[in-house]
C-alpha positions as CSV (number, residue, x, y, z in Angstrom):
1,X,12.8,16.6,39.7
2,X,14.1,14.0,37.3
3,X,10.6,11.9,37.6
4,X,9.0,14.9,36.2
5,X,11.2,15.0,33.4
6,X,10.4,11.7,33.0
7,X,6.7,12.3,32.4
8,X,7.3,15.1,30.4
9,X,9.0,13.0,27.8
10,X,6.7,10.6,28.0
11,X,3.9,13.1,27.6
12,X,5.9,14.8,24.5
13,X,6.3,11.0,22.5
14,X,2.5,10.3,23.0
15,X,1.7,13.3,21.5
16,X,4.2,12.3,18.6
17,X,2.6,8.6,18.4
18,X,-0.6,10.4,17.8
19,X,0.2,12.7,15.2
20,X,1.9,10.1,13.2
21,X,1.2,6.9,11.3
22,X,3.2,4.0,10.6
23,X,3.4,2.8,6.8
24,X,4.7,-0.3,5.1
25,X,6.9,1.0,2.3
26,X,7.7,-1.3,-0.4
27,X,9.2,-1.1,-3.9
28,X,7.7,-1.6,-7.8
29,X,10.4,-1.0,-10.1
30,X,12.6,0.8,-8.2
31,X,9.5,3.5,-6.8
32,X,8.1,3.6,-3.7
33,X,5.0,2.8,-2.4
34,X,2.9,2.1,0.8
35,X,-0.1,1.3,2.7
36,X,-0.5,2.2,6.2
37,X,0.4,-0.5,8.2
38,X,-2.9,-0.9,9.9
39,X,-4.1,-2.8,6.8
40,X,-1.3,-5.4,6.3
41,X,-2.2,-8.9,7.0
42,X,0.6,-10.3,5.7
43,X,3.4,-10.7,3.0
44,X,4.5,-13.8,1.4
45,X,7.0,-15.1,-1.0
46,X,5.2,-15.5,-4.7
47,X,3.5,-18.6,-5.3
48,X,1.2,-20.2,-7.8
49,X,-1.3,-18.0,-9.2
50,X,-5.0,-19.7,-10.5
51,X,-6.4,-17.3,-13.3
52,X,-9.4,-15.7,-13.2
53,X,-11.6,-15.4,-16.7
54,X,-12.8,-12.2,-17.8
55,X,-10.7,-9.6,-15.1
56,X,-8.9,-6.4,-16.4
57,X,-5.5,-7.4,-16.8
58,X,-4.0,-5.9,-13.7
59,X,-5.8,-8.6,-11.7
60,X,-4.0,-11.7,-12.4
61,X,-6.0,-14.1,-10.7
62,X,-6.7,-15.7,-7.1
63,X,-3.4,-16.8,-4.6
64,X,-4.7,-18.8,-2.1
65,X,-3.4,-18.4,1.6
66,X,-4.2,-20.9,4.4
67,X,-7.5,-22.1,2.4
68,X,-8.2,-18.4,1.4
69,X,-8.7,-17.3,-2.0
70,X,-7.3,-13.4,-2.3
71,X,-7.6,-11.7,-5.7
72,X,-4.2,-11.0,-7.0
73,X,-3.0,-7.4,-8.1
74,X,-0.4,-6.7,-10.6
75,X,0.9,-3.4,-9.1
76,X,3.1,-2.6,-12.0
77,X,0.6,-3.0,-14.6
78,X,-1.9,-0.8,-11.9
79,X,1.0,2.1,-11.3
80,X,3.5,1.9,-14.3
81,X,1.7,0.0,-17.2
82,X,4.2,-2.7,-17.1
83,X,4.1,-6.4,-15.5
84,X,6.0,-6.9,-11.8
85,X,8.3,-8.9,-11.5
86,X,6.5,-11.9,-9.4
87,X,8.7,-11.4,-6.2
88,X,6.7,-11.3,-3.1
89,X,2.8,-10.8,-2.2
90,X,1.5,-8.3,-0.2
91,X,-1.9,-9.1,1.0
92,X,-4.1,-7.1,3.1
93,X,-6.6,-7.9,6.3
94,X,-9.3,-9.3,5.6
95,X,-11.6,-6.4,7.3
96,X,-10.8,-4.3,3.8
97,X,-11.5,-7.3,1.4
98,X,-9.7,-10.7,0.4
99,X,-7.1,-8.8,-1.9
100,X,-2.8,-9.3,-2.6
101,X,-0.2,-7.2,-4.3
102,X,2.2,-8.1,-6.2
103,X,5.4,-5.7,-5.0
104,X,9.2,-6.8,-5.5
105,X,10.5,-5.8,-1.8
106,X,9.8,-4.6,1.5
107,X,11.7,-1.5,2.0
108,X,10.7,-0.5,5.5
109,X,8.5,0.3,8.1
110,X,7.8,4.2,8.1
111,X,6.6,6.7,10.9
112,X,5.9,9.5,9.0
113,X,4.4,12.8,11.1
114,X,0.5,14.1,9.6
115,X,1.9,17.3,8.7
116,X,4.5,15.5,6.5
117,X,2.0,13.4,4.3
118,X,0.3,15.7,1.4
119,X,-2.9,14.7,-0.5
120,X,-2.9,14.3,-4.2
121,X,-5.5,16.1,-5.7
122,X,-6.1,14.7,-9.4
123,X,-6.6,17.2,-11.8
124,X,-9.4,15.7,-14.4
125,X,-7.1,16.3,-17.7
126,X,-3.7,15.1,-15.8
127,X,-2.7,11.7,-15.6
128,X,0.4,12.5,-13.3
129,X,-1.0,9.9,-10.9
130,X,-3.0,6.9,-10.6
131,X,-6.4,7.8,-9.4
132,X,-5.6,5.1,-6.7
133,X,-2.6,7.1,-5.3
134,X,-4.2,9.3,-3.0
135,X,-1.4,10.8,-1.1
136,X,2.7,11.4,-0.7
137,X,5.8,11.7,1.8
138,X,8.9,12.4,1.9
139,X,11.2,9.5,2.9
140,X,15.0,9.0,2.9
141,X,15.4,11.7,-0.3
142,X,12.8,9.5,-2.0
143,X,9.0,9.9,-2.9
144,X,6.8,7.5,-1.4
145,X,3.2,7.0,-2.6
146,X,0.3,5.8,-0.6
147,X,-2.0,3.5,-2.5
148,X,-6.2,3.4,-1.5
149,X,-7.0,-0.1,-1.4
150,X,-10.7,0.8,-1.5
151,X,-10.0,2.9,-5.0
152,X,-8.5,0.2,-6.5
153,X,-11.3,-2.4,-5.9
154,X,-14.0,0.2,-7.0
155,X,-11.9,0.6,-9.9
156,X,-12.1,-3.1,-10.7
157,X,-15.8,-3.4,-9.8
158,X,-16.4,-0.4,-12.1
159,X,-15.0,-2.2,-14.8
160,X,-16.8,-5.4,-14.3
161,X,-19.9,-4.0,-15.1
């Protein structure tokens, strides 16, 4: 009887894995933020920082990782309009594109249920959120914002041209 249990509760947490997804939350200025963890390549202490001519001033140039150049974003100037404090990189897989964030801390790991994350939908004449914020959680009393890599590099090829 207890090996059926057994299965059972294996049976119940598989169906929890799948209806969840894991995100790395991490701080800017005291708010939180995250990408799902899928995405992360790694994160790294700050280091030097080579300028790029002609970018929108939320990218502050290229940091370069094991002879790979990754364009460098400034997630304060991107979220809260002011410069982060140069603390630790956050850069993503390579599959998405060669691009870092700039964060102050890792906060934590997060596995946060489907039915717990709610979509932002940005109203055309608010600017409550950054276009690049496409969804939130609940996490330890705190509001946790999941960035879209893929809006924020549009945004910055948009503005290129």
């Amino acid at each position: 009887m207890s090996e059926h249990t057994d299965v059972e509760e294996q049976t119940e947490e598989s169906a929890e894995t799948i209806n969840c997804e894991k995100f790395l939350v991490f701080s800017i200025m005291e708010k939180y933020y995250c990408f799902p963890s899928r995405l992360i390549g790694e994160i790294a202490l700050f280091d030097a920082v080579y300028p790029l001519p002609l970018m929108p001033s939320y990218v502050l140039g290229i940091v370069n990782r094991y002879s790979t150049p990754y364009a460098l974003f400034d997630t304060g100037l991107l979220f809260q309009k002011k410069p982060c404090p140069r603390k630790k990189v956050l850069i993503l897989k390579e599959e998405i594109d060669r691009v870092a964030f700039l964060i102050d801390d890792i906060t934590a790991i997060a596995n946060i249920q489907n039915e717990e994350i709610f979509n932002i939908e940005k109203k055309s004449d608010s600017n409550e959120f950054a276009d690049e914020i496409n969804a939130s959680f609940k996490w330890n009393d705190n509001d946790v914002f999941v960035i879209d890599a893929n809006k924020i590099i549009n945004r910055v090829s948009e503005e290129l041209i």
